[in-house]
N, C-alpha and C positions, 0 to 999 in steps of 0.2 A: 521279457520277464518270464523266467520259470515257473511253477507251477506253486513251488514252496514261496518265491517271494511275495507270489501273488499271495495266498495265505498268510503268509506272516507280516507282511506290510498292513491286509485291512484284519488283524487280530489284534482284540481290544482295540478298535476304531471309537469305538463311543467315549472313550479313557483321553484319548488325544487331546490335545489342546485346539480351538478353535482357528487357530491360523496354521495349526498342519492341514487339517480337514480342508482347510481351500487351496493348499499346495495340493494334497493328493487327489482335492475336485479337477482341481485346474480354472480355477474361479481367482483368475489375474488380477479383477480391479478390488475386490475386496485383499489378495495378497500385498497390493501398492497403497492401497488405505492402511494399514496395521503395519507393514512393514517399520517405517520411522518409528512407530512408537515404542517397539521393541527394544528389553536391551539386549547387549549383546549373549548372556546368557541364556535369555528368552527365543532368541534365533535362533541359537544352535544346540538349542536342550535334546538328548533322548525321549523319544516321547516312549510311553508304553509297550507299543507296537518293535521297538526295536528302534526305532529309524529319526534320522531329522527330517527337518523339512524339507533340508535339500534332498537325501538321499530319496524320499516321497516323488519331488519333483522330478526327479532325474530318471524313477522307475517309471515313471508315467508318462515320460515323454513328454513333458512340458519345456517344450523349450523358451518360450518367453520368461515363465516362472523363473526357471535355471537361472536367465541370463539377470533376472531384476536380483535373486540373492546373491548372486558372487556379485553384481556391484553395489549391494549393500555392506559387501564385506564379509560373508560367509564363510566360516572355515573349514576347509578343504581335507582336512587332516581328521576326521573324527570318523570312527568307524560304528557300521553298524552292527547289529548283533550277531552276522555272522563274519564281521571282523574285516569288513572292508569299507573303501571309503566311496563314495559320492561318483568318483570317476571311474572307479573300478564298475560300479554298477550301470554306467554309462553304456547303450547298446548301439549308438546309429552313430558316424564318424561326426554326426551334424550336431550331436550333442557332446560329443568329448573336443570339439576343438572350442567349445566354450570354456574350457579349463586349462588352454592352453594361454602362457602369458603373454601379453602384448607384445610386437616386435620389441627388443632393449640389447644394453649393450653387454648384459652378461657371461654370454659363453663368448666372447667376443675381447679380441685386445686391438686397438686401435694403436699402441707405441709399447711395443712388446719389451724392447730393450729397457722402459721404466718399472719393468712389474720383473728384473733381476737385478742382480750385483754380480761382480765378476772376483773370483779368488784364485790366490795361487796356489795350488795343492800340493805345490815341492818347498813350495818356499825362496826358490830363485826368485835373486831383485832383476827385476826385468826392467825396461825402457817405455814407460807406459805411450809415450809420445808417437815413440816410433815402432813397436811393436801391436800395440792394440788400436783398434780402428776409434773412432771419433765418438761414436753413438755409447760408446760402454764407457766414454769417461767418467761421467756423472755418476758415481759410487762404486767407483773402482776402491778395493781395499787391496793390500797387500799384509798377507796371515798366513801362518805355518798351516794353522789350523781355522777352521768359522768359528771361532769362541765362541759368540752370540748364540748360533743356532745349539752349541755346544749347552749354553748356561739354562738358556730357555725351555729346551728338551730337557734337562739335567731337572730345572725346577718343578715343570711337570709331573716328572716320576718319580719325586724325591718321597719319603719315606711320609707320612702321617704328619707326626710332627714338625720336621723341616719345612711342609710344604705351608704349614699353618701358619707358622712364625712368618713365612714370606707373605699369606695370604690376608694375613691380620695386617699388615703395614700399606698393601699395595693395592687389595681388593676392594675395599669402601670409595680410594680415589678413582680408580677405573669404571667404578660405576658409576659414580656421578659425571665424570666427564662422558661418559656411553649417553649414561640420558640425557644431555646437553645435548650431543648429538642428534637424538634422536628428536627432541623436541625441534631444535632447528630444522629438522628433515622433511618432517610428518604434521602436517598442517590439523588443527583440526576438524575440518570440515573432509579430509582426506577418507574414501571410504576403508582405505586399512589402519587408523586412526586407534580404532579401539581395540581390537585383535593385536596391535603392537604393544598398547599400553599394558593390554591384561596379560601379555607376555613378560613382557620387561618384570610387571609389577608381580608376576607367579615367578618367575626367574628371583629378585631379590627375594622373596619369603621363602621360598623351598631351595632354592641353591641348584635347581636341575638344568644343567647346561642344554637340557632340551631343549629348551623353552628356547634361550637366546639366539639358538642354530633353528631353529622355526623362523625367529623375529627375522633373522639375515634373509631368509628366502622369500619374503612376502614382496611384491611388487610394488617397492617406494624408493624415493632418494634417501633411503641409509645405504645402500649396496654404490650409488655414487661417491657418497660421504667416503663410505669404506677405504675406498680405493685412494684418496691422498690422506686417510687421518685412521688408521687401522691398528692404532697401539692400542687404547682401551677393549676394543674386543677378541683382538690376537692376545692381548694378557689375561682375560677371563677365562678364554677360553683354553689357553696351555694351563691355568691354574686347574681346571678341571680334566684333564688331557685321564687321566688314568681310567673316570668314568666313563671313557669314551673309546675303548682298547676295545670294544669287541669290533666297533664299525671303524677300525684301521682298516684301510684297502689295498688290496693288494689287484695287480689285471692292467690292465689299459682305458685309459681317458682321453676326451679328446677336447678341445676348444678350436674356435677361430680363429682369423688373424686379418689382417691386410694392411701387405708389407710393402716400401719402397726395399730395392737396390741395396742402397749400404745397409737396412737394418737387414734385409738377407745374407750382405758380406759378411757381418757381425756375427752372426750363427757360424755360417762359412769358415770362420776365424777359430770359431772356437770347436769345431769340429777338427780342426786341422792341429789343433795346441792343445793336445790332452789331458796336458797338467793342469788345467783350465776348470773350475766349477761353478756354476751360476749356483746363487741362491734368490729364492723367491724373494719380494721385498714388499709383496700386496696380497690379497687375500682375492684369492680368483676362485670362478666355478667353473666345474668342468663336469662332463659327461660321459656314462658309459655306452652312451649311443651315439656310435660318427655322426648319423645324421643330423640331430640336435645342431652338432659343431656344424656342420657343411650350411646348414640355412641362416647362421651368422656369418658366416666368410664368404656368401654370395656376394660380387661386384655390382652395386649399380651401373646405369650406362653412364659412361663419362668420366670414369674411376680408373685411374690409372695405375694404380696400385695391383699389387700382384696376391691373388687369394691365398691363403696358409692354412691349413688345418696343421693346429700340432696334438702329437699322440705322446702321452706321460706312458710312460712305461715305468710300471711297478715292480720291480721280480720277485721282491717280497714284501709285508704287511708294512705299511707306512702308517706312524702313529697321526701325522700329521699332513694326512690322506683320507678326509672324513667321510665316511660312507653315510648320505641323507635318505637313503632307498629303503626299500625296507626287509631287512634282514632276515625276520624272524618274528613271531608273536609280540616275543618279548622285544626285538627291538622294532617297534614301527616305523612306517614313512615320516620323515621330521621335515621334508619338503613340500611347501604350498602347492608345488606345480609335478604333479608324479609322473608326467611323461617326460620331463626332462630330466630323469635317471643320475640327479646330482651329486658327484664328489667335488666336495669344498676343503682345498688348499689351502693350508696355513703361509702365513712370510716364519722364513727361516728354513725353507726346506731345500735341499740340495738335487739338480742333476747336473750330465754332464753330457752335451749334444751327440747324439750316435751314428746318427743317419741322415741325410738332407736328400731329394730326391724329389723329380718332378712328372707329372703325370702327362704320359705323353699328349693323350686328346684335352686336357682341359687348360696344360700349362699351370695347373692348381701346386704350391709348394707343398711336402707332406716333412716338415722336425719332427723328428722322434728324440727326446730327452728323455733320458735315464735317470732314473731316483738314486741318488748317492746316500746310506746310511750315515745319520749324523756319528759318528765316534759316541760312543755311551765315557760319561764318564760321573761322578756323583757331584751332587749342589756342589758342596764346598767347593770341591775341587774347581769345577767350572768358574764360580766363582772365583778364586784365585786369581783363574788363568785372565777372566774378562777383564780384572780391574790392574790388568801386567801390561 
């Protein structure tokens, strides 16, 4: 800790609440007596001094403290007065990988061929039987054009008006099936229970799509939910898509993988057939740090499967390419976990396989998929075309 922290962490210390004072003691069993009784606004209030009680804990070097609030739920995302958060203030590697999320399946795809769709980008009727491998049957479509991602992008950036008329019919039901969701997901006795609820529940009252792309990153079964039932929050969240144009990403991302044989012929395949466009069909995370990807695509022993790192290649801004890191003042970290540097993928987005390539010493697979721009075209129109 600098010289300044140190000053402004114990300024106006007398002002503080009585359960900061035993975070920045380090007086642990009075932190686990008071802790439960708190609510969740009361744990992660500003105190005076600038700071919460994590960010307290964390300058102090408390690492038991650290570990007892982030499992009560503490939220990770709040800054202090000079505009950082909890990890950022983090000095010794033994207290930041407390903020690192539990092994999970996130940057991670287990049946990668389930998380695309395949199109034809000419428009030739082809022979799906005998032209396309087995693993891409399951949502194979045949389209001049992806209307879908067409209508969906289209609704997105539709003008004020247009977007409201769609938003007034469509937005009240996605939310209630959201929080179905989420209530089936998130137990209450879960410790991120209440930091989801006061999410969701700030999310309906202010309409800030912040809030909901916060709720996504928090460490529960909604991000498993996600992955087979992703219509309610892929449509919230394109309804609000315009607010969201400054963190469009553009660069390289990476996730994991671990593949058999044919689902690598299947890339293979479509490496080789051009006219060929996968579109997303799940809501996946991915990273602007290889590494991140490379510690999910680790093999256990026994694993026969062949490890994949794939790299998104952007080459320009992707609206639905969501940058969770933190941009700028005015755009903050909106990811629970800030070392996992997360861009979060919408279904509907387009690339087309560039590159396959294997690493000589590790025998590790390396896809590189290219971002194909959806066709810009207006609601209506899309509309049209979807219901042709």
């Amino acid at each position: 800790m600098d010289e300044n922290e140190l000053i402004s962490l114990f300024t106006k210390a007398d002002l503080t609440s009585v359960f900061h004072q035993y975070c920045l003691d380090g007086n642990y069993n009075e932190v686990q007596a008071m802790i439960s009784k708190l609510t969740y606004e009361e744990l992660n209030q500003i105190e005076p001094n600038g700071y919460t009680a994590l960010h307290a804990a964390v300058l102090c070097n408390h690492l038991d403290i650290v570990k007892l609030l982030l499992n009560h739920g503490c939220s990770q995302t709040i800054l202090n007065r000079y505009g950082r958060t909890a990890y950022q203030d983090a000095h010794t590697d033994e207290m930041r990988i407390l903020f690192v999320r539990p092994r999970s399946q996130r940057f991670f795809d287990n049946n990668t061929t389930e998380s695309f769709k395949l199109f034809i980008a000419n428009g030739n009727n082809i022979d799906m039987k005998k032209d396309i491998p087995d693993s891409w049957f399951k949502g194979y479509v045949r389209a001049e054009d992806t209307r879908e991602s067409q209508f969906i992008l289209a609704l997105g950036q539709a003008p004020f008006l247009i977007r409201k008329i769609y938003q007034n019919r469509i937005e009240f039901i996605n939310m209630q099936s959201l929080y179905s969701l989420i209530i089936a997901n998130v137990s209450r006795t879960h410790k991120e229970y209440v930091e989801v609820n006061n999410l969701y529940q700030t999310f309906a009252k202010k309409r800030n799509i912040d809030h909901l792309l916060k709720l996504y990153t928090l460490e529960t079964d909604i991000y498993s939910a996600l992955q087979t039932q992703p219509d309610s929050f892929t449509i919230l969240v394109y309804l609000y898509l315009t607010e969201l144009k400054e963190r469009a990403y553009r660069g390289h991302t990476y996730r994991g993988a671990k593949m058999n044989q044919p689902d690598i012929a299947a890339y293979r395949w479509a490496l080789s057939n051009q006219n060929y466009i996968l579109e997303t069909r799940s809501i996946q995370s991915m990273s602007k740090d290889e590494s991140v990807a490379q510690e999910f695509a680790e093999l256990q022993p026994g694993d026969k499967r062949y490890s994949v790192i794939f790299v998104y290649d952007f080459p320009e801004r992707c609206k639905t390419a969501i940058d969770l890191t933190k941009i700028s003042n005015d755009l903050p970290l909106l990811s629970h976990y800030e070392k996992e540097q997360e861009v979060t993928l919408l279904p509907f987005t387009l690339f087309t396989v560039c590159n396959i390539e294997t690493a000589s010493t590790t025998s590790q697979y390396r896809i590189t998929l290219r971002n194909v721009p959806v066709p810009k075209q207006s609601a209506l129109m899309a509309f049209k075309n979807l219901r042709h």
